[in-house]
Structures are given as C-alpha cells and as structure tokens.
C-alpha positions as CSV (number, residue, x, y, z in Angstrom):
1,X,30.2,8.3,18.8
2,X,26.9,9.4,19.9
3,X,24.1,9.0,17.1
4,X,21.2,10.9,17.2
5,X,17.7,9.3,16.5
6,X,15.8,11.2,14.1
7,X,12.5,12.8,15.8
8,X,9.2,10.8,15.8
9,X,7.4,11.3,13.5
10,X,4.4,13.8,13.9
11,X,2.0,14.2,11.0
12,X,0.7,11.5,8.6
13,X,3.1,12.0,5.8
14,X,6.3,11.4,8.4
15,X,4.9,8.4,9.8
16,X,4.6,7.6,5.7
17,X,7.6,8.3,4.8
18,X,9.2,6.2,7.9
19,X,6.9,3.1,7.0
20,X,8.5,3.6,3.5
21,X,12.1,3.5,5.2
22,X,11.2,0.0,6.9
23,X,9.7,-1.1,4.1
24,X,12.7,-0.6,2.0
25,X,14.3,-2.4,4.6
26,X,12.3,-4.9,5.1
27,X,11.0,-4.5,8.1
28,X,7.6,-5.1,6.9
29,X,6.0,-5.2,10.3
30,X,7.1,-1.6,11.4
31,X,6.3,-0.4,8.0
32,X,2.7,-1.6,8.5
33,X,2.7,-0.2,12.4
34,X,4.0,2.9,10.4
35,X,1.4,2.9,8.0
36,X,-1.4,2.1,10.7
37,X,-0.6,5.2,12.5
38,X,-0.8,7.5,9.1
39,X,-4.1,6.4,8.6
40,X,-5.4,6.8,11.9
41,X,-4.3,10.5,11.4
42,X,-5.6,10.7,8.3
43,X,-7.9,8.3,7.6
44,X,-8.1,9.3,3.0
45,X,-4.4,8.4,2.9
46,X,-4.2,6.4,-0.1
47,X,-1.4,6.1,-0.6
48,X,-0.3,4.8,3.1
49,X,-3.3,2.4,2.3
50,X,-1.8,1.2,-0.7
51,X,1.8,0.8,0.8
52,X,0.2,-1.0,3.9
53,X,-1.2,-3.6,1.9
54,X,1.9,-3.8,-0.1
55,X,3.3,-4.9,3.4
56,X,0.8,-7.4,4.5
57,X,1.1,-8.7,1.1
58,X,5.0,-9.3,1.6
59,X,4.0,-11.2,4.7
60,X,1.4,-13.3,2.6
61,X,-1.4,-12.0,4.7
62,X,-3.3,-11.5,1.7
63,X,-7.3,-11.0,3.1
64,X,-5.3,-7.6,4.8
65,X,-3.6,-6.5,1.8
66,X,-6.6,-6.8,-0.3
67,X,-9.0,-4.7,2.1
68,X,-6.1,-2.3,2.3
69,X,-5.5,-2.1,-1.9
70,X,-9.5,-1.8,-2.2
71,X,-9.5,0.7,0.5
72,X,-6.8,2.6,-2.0
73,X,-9.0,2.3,-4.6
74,X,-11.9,3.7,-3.4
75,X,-10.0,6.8,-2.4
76,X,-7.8,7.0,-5.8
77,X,-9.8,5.2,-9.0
78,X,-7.1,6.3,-11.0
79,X,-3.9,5.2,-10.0
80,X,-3.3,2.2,-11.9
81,X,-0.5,0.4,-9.6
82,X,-3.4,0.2,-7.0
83,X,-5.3,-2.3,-9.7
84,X,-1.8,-3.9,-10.8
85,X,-0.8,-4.4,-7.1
86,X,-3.9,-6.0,-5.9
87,X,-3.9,-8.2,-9.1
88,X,-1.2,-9.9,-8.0
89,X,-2.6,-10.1,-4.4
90,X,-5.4,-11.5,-6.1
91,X,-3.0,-14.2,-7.8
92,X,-1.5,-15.3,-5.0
93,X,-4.5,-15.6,-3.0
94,X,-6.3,-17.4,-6.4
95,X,-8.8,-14.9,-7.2
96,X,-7.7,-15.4,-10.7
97,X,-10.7,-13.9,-12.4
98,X,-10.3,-10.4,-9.9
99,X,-7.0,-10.3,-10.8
100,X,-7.8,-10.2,-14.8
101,X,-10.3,-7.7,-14.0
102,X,-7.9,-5.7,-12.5
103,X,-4.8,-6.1,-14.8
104,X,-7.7,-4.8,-17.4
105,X,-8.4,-2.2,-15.0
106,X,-4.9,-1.2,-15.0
107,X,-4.2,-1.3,-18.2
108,X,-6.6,0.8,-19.3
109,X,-5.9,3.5,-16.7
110,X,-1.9,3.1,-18.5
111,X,-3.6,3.5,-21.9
112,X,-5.8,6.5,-20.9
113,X,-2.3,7.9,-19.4
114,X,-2.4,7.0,-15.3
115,X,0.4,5.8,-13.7
C-alpha cells in the first residue's frame, strides 16, 4: 500500500493547524517546531502563540510558555483562555499571586462574555 504524505505545509495557518495535529498527539516538540514556523510567518499569530506555550508548558518548560501566553495576550486582551492558561503556568511555576490575577482576569472576560 503506498500512503501519501500530506503536502507541507505553506502558510501560517497550515503550519497551525499541523502543530495542532502533533499536539493532539502529543508530539509536543513538533507541535512547538510547528508553531515556531507559524510565527515566523506571521509574527501577530495569537493564537499559534498561545498553543506554543500550551506545548512548552506540557514539557514543564514553564519561563517559554509564559513569554509565549504573554506574547498572546498582548496580541488578543480578550480571549480569556489566554489568562486561564497562563494561570495555571503560573501555578506550576509558583507565581501564585500572577496566577490569581489572571484567574480574575479571566473571569471577568467570561462574565463580560469572552471565551
């Protein structure tokens, strides 16, 4: 049987959408080589940002998870999992007090109606 290989990738949002494969996966490193690539192509990806440092943060690198989160943030104040995510990055790294000002954060984003 002879499988084809889907083509590479060749915009930001394929190389997205692959890193979201391998992170489903688990393949956390290819995810974030995925990821890497997105950005460079498009540098105000938030969301690749935010699924990056959902990576590093599944490898407990937790310094690169929080730049990548913030970085999310910056580009997208209003999406609330940014702040939930990196509150629990914030947890494990024990930034306890960042982390309640970011489950606040989030929770008011929820109860102003952002997801």
């Amino acid at each position: 049987m002879n499988l084809k290989r889907p083509p590479e990738p060749t915009d930001a949002n394929g190389f997205h959408d692959r890193g979201n494969r391998h992170s489903r996966n688990g393949s956390f490193e290819l995810a974030i080589a995925d990821y890497t690539k997105a950005i460079e192509i498009e540098p105000g990806f938030a969301e690749a940002h935010y699924n990056r440092g959902f990576s590093f943060y599944e490898l407990n690198r937790f310094e690169e998870a929080i730049t990548d989160l913030t970085r999310a943030i910056e580009l997208n104040p209003n999406d609330a999992r940014y702040y939930g995510q990196r509150a629990l990055v914030y947890i494990f790294a024990d930034r306890i007090d960042l982390a309640q000002a970011d489950e606040e954060m989030c929770d008011d984003l929820r109860s102003r109606g952002f997801s």
